[in-house]
C-alpha positions in Angstrom: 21.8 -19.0 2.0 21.5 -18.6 5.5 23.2 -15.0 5.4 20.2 -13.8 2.5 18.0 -15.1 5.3 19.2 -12.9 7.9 19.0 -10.2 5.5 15.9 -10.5 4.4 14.4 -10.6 8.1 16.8 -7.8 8.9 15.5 -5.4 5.8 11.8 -6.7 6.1 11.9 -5.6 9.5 13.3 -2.5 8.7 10.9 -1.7 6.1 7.9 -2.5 8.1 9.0 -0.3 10.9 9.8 2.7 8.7 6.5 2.5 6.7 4.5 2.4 10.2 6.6 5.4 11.1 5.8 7.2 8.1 2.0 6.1 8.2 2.1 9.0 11.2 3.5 11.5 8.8 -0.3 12.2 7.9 -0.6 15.3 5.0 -4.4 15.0 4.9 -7.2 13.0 6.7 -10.3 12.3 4.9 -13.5 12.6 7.7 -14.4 9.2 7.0 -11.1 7.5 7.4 -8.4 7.4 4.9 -5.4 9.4 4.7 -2.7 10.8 2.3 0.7 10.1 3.9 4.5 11.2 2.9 5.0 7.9 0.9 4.7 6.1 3.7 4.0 2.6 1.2 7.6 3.4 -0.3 10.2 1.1 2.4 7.3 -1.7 1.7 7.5 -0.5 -2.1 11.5 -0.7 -2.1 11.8 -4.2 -0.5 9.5 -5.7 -2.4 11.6 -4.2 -5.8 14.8 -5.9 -3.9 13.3 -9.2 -2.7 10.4 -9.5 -5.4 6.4 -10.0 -5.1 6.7 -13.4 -2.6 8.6 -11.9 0.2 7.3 -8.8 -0.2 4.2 -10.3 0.3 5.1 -11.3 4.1 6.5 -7.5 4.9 2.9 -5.8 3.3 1.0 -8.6 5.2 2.8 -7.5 8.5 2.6 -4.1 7.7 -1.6 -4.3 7.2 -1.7 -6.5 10.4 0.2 -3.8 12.7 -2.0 -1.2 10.7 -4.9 -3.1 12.5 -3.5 -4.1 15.7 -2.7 -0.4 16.1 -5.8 2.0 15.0 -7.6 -0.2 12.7 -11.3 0.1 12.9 -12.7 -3.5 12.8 -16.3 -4.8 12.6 -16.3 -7.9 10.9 -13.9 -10.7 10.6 -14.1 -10.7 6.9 -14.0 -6.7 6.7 -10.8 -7.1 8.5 -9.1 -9.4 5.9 -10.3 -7.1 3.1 -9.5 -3.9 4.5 -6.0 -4.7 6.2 -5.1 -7.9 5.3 -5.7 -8.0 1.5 -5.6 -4.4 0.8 -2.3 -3.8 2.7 -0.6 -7.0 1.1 -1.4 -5.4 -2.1 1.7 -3.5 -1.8 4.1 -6.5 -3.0 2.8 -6.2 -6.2 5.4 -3.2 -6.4 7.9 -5.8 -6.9 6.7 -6.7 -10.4 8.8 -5.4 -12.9 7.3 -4.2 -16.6 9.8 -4.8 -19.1 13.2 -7.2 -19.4 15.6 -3.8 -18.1 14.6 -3.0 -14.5 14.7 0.7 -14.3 12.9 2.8 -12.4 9.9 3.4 -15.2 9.6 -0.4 -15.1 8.2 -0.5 -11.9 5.7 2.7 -11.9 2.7 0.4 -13.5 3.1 -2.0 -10.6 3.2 0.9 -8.2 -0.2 1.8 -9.7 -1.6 -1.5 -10.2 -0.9 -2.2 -6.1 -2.6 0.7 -5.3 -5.9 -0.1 -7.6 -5.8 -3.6 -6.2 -5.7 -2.5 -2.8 -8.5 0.0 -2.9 -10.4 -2.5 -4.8 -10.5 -4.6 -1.4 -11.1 -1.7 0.2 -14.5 -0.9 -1.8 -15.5 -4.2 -1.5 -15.7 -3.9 2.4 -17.2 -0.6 2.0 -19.5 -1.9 -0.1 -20.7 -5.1 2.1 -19.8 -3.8 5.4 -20.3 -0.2 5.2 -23.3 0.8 2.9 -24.7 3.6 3.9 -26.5 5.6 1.3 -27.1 8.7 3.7 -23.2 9.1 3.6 -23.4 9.1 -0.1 -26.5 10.9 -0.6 -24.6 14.0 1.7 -21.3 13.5 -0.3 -24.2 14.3 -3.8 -24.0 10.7 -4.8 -27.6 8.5 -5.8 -25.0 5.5 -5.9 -23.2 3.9 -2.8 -20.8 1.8 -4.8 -19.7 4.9 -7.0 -19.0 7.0 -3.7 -17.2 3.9 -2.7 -14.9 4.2 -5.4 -15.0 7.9 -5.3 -14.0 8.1 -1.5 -11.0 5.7 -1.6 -9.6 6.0 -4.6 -9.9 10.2 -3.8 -7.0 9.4 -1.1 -5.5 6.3 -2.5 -4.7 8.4 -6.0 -2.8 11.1 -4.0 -1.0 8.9 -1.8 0.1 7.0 -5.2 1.2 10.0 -6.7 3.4 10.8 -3.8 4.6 7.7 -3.5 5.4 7.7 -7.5 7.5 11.0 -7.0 9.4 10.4 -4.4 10.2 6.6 -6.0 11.4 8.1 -9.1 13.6 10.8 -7.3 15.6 8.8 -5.0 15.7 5.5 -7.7 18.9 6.0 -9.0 20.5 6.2 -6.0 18.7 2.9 -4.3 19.9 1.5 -7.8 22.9 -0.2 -6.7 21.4 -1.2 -3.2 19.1 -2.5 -5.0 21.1 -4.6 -7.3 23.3 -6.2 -4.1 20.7 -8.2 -3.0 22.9 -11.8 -4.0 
């Protein structure tokens, strides 16, 4: 028990650290805020396939807490537990297998579903905290919670499909990491 444990601290750690690194590895910034990354979601994603939806839960809520110690653009204390403490803890719902056989297709709708989840906590900030219709009026919307779900999920959908790619290229390989976790 106690050597699972260490491991777990050991890879949460680990996975925390690398998906801050890769959070750097910025393709395209959006003017607003927002950013597609190289995967940087997947060493969050990964654990929380290993460990499952509960501890992956404590490495995605780390992860959003650095996010916002270190950059994060705060206003509010309840915009700050929508945009970076739910959103980012979003990511453990990665860990949520579809389907009896865990295979790497078995974990792509849970992929997805984090990433709608998390931008839905993201337009609900926008939307209470950020509403500003001449921003949405100058990107041609008449609607500031449509160009709320326009904006993030614009970035958010990229940044999954990256993620996706690189997921299902490298799966077979994590397989049997994956499988040693007892």
């Amino acid at each position: 028990m106690e050597k699972n444990n260490t491991r777990f601290i050991v890879e949460g750690g680990v996975s925390i650290a690398l998906s801050f690194i890769l959070s750097f590895v910025v393709l395209f910034r959006m003017p607003l805020g927002g950013s597609v990354t190289l995967a940087s979601r997947l060493p969050l994603v990964i654990f929380a396939v290993r460990w499952g939806l509960k501890k992956g839960l404590w490495a995605a809520l780390i992860f959003g807490i650095l996010n916002m110690v270190f950059g994060g653009y705060v206003i509010h204390p309840a915009q700050a537990i929508l945009d970076y403490i739910l959103s980012f803890s979003a990511i453990a719902l990665s860990g949520i297998s579809f389907g009896k056989s865990k295979t790497k297709f078995s974990y792509i709708p849970s992929i997805i579903i984090s990433y709608l989840v998390s931008g839905l906590f993201n337009v609900i900030s926008a939307f209470i905290f950020f509403n500003d219709m001449a921003t949405a009026k100058a990107a041609g919307f008449n609607n500031f919670t449509l160009y709320a779900f326009a904006y993030n999920y614009s970035f958010l959908a990229v940044d999954a499909l990256i993620l996706i790619v690189v997921f299902l290229l490298i799966y077979d390989r994590l397989k049997m990491f994956l499988n040693k976790q007892k």
